[in-house]
C-alpha positions as CSV (number, residue, x, y, z in Angstrom):
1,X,-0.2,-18.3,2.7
2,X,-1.7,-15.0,1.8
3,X,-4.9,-14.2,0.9
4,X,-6.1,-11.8,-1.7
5,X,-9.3,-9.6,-2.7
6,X,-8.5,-8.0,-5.9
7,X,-10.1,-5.8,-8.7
8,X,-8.8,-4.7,-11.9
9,X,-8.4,-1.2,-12.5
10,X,-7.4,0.5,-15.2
11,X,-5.6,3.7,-15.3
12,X,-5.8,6.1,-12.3
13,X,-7.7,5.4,-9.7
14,X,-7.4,4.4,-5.8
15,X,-8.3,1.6,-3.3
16,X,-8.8,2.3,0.7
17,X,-9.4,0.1,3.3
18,X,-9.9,-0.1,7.3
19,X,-8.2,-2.4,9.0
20,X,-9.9,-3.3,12.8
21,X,-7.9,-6.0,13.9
22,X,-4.9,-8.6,13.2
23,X,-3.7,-11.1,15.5
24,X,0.0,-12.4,15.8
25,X,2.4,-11.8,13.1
26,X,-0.2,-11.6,10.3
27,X,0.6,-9.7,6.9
28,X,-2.3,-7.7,5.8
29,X,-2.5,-4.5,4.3
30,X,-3.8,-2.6,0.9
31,X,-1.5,-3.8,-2.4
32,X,-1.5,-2.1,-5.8
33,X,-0.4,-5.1,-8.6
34,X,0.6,-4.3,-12.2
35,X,-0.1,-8.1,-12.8
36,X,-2.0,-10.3,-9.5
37,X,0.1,-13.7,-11.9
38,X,3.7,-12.5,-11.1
39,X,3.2,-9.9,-8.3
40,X,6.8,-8.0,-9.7
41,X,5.3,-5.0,-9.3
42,X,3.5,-3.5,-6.3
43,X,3.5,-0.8,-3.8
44,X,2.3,-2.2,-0.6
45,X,1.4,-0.7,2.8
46,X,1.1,-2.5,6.1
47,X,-1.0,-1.1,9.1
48,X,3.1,-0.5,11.0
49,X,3.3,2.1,7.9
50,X,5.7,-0.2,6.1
51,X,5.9,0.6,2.7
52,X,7.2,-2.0,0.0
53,X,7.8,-1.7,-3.8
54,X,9.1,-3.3,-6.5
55,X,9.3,-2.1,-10.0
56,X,11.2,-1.8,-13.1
57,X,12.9,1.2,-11.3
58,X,14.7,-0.9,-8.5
59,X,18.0,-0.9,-8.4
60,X,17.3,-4.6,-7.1
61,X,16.4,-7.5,-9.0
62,X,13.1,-7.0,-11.0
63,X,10.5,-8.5,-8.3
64,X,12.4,-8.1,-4.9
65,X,10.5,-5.8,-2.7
66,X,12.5,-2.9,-1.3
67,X,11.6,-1.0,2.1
68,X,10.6,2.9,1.3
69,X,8.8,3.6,4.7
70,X,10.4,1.6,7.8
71,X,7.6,-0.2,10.1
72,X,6.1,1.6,13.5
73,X,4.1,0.3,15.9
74,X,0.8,-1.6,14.2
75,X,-2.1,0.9,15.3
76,X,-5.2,-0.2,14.8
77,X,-8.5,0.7,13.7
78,X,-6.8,2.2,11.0
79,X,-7.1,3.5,7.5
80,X,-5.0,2.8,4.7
81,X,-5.0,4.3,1.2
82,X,-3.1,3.6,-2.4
83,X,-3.3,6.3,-4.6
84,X,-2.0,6.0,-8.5
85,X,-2.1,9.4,-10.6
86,X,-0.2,8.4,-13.8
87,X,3.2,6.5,-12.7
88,X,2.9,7.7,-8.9
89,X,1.7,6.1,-6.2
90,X,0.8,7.8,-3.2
91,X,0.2,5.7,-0.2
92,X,-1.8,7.1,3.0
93,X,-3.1,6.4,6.7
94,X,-5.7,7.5,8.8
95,X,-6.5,6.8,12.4
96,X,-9.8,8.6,11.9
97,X,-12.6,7.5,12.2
98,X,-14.2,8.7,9.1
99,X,-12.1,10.3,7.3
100,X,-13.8,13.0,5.0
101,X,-11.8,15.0,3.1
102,X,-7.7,15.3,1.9
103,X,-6.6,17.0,5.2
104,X,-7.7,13.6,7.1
105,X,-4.8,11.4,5.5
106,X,-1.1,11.3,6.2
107,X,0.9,11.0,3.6
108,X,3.5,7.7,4.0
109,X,5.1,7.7,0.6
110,X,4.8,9.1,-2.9
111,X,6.6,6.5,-5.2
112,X,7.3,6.7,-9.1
113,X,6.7,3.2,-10.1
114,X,8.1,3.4,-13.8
C-alpha cells in the first residue's frame, strides 16, 4: 500500500520535496489533498513528470484521477514542487541541486482545481 506524510494547510501555500532514489515500480511523489479521508481531490506529481488530478472539474467521475502531464523517464535526484495560489495548482521539477530562486524550476502543469 502507499504511504503518506501529510500536513494540513490552509489556503495558499506550497510543499517541495527531493526525491534521491526509488527502486522497482514504486509510486512516490509530492500530493496536494483537499481531504487525506477520501483522496477525490489531488494534483499529484511523480518523479517521470506524471501529473494526476481529480476534482470537481473532471469531466470523469468525481474521484478518478486523469493524466494532465504524460510520464518520462524517472530522473533522479530530483526536485518536485506543488504550488496552490487560490484555485491553481502549479506543479514543478528541478534537477538542480539547490534550487534558489523561480528560474531554477520547470514548470509541468498549471491546473484549475475548482
Amino acid at each position: 500500500g502507499r504511504r503518506f506524510v501529510y500536513q494540513t494547510v490552509d489556503g495558499d501555500g506550497e510543499i517541495v520535496a527531493r526525491l534521491t532514489a526509488a527502486s522497482g515500480e514504486q509510486q512516490v511523489g509530492l500530493m496536494i489533498a483537499d481531504d487525506e479521508g477520501t483522496m477525490t481531490d489531488f494534483v499529484m506529481v511523480e518523479p517521470t513528470g506524471r501529473v494526476l488530478t481529480s476534482s470537481n472539474k473532471n469531466f470523469k467521475p468525481h474521484g478518478q484521477a486523469i493524466v494532465q502531464v504524460s510520464p518520462g523517464a524517472k530522473t533522479l535526484p530530483l526536485w518536485l514542487r506543488i504550488k496552490r495560489t487560490g484555485f491553481v495548482f502549479t506543479v514543478y521539477k528541478s534537477t538542480l541541486t539547490a534550487p534558489a530562486g523561480e528560474g531554477d524550476w520547470t514548470i509541468l502543469a498549471n491546473v484549475d482545481m475548482y
